[in-house]
Wavefront OBJ file of the C-alpha trace (Angstrom):
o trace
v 157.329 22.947 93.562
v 156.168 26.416 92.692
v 158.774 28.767 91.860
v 158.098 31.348 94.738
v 158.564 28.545 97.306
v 161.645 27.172 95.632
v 162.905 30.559 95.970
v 161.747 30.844 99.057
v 163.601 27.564 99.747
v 166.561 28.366 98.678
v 166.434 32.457 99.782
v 165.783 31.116 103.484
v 169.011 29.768 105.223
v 170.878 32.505 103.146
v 168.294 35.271 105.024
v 168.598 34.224 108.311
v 172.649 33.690 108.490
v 172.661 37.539 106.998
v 170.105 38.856 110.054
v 172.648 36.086 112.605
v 175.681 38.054 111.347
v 173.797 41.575 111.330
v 172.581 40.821 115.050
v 176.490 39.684 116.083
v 177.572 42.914 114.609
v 175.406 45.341 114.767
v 174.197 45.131 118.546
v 175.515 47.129 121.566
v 178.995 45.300 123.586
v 178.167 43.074 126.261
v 179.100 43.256 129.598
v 179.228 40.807 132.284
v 181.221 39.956 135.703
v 182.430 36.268 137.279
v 183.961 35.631 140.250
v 186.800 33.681 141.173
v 185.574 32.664 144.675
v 188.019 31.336 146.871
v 187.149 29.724 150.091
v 189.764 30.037 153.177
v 191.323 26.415 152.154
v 191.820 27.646 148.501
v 188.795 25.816 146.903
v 187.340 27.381 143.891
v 183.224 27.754 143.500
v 182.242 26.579 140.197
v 178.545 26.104 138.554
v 177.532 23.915 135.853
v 174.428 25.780 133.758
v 171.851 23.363 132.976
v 172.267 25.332 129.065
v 176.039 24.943 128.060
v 178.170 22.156 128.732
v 180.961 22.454 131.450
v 181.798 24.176 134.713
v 182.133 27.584 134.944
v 182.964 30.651 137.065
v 179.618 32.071 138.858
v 178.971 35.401 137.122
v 176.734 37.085 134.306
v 175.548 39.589 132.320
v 175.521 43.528 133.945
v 172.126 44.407 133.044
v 170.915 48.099 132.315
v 171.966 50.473 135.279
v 174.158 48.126 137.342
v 177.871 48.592 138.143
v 179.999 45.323 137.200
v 179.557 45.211 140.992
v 176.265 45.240 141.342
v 176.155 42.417 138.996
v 178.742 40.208 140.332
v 176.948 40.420 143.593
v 173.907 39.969 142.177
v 175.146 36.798 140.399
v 176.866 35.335 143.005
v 173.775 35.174 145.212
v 171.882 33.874 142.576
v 173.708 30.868 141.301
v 175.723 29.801 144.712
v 174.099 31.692 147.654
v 177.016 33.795 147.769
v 177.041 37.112 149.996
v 179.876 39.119 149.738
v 181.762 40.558 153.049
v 184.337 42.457 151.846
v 185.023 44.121 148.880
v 186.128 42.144 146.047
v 189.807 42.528 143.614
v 189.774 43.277 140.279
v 191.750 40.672 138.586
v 191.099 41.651 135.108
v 188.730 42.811 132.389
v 188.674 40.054 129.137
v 187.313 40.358 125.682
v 185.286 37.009 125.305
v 185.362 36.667 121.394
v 183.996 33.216 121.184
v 180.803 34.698 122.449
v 180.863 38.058 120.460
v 183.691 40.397 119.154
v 181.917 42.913 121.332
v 181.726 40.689 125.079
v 183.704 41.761 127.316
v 184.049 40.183 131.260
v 184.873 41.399 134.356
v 186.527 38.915 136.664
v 186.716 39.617 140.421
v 188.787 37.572 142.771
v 186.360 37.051 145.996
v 188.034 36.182 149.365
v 185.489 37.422 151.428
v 182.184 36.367 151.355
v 179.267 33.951 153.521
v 177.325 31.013 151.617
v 174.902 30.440 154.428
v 174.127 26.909 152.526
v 174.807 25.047 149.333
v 172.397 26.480 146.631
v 169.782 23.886 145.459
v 169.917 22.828 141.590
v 167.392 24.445 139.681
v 166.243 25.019 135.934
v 169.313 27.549 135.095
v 172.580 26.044 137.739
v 172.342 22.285 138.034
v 175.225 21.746 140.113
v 177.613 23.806 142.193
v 180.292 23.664 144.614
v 183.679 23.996 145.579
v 186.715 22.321 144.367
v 190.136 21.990 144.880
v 192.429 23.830 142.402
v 194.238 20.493 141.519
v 191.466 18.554 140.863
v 189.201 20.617 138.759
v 186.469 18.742 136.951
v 187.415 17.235 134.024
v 185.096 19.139 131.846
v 185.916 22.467 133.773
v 185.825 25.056 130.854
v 189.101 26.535 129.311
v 188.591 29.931 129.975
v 187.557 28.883 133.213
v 190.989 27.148 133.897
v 192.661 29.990 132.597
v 191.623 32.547 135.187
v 191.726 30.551 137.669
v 195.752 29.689 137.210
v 196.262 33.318 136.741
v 194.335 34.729 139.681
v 196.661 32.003 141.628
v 199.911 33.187 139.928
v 200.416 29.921 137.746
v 200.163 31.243 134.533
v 200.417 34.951 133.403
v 197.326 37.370 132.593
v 196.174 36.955 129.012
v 193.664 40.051 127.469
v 191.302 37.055 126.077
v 188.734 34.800 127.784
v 190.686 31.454 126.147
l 1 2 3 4 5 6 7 8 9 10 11 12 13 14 15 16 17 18 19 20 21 22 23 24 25 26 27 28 29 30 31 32 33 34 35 36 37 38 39 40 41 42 43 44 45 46 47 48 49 50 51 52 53 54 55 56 57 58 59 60 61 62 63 64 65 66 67 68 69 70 71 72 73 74 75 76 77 78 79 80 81 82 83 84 85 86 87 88 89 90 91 92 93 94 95 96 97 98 99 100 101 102 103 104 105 106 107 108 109 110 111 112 113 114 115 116 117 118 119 120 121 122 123 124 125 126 127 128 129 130 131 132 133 134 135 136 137 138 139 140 141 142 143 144 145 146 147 148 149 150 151 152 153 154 155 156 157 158 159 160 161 162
């Protein structure tokens, strides 16, 4: 093997962890908004993303010149066919370090709202639907527990996604 490409070789994996870590680090903080959407017999709405594994809260990322309002709306119709009705509570704002040291989430707790039907799966939300607090999915993510039991007073508010 010539010596450039040996260097290359070996120079490679090193190179691209050092432009990963410069990327986590370097970019702007990240902003998105879920929504813990509560139907009136207390079900929760949860998606499963057709990307990462697990159930999740609806939500995403606030994109250039939306509110966290905007977004959560936005989001909501998106991935469950959710219109809100009324205005939606603040339950909490949570730095989601697992993703980046610089994400941070705004969870809403949504009583109000109309889902004229059940979304259909498609290439990003594979499944969705409501579920009754005590019988989560298994695989229901931890974060995902989390603000659920604190939006229903079963656990107390923690400053961290998990």
């Amino acid at each position: 093997m010539p010596a450039l490409q040996t260097l290359r070789v070996t120079l490679e994996p090193v190179l691209r962890r050092v432009f990963h870590l410069y990327w986590r680090f370097a970019r702007g903080m990240t902003l998105g908004a879920r929504g813990v959407v509560l139907d009136e017999q207390g079900r929760v709405f949860l998606i499963q993303h057709s990307y990462v594994g697990g159930w999740h809260l609806p939500g995403g990322g606030v994109e250039v010149g939306e509110t966290f309002l905007d977004a959560l709306r936005r989001e909501l119709m998106e991935e469950g066919r959710i219109e809100l009705t009324g205005d939606p509570e603040l339950h909490g704002i949570f730095l989601n370090s697992h993703v980046s040291p610089r994400d941070h989430v705004a969870v809403y707790v949504v009583r109000q709202f109309r889902q004229d039907r059940p979304p259909e799966p498609n290439r990003e939300i594979v499944a969705s639907g409501f579920f009754d607090v005590a019988e989560l999915p298994p695989d229901t993510t931890r974060g995902t527990r989390l603000r659920i039991a604190e939006v229903l007073d079963r656990e107390p508010r923690r400053p961290t996604w998990r």
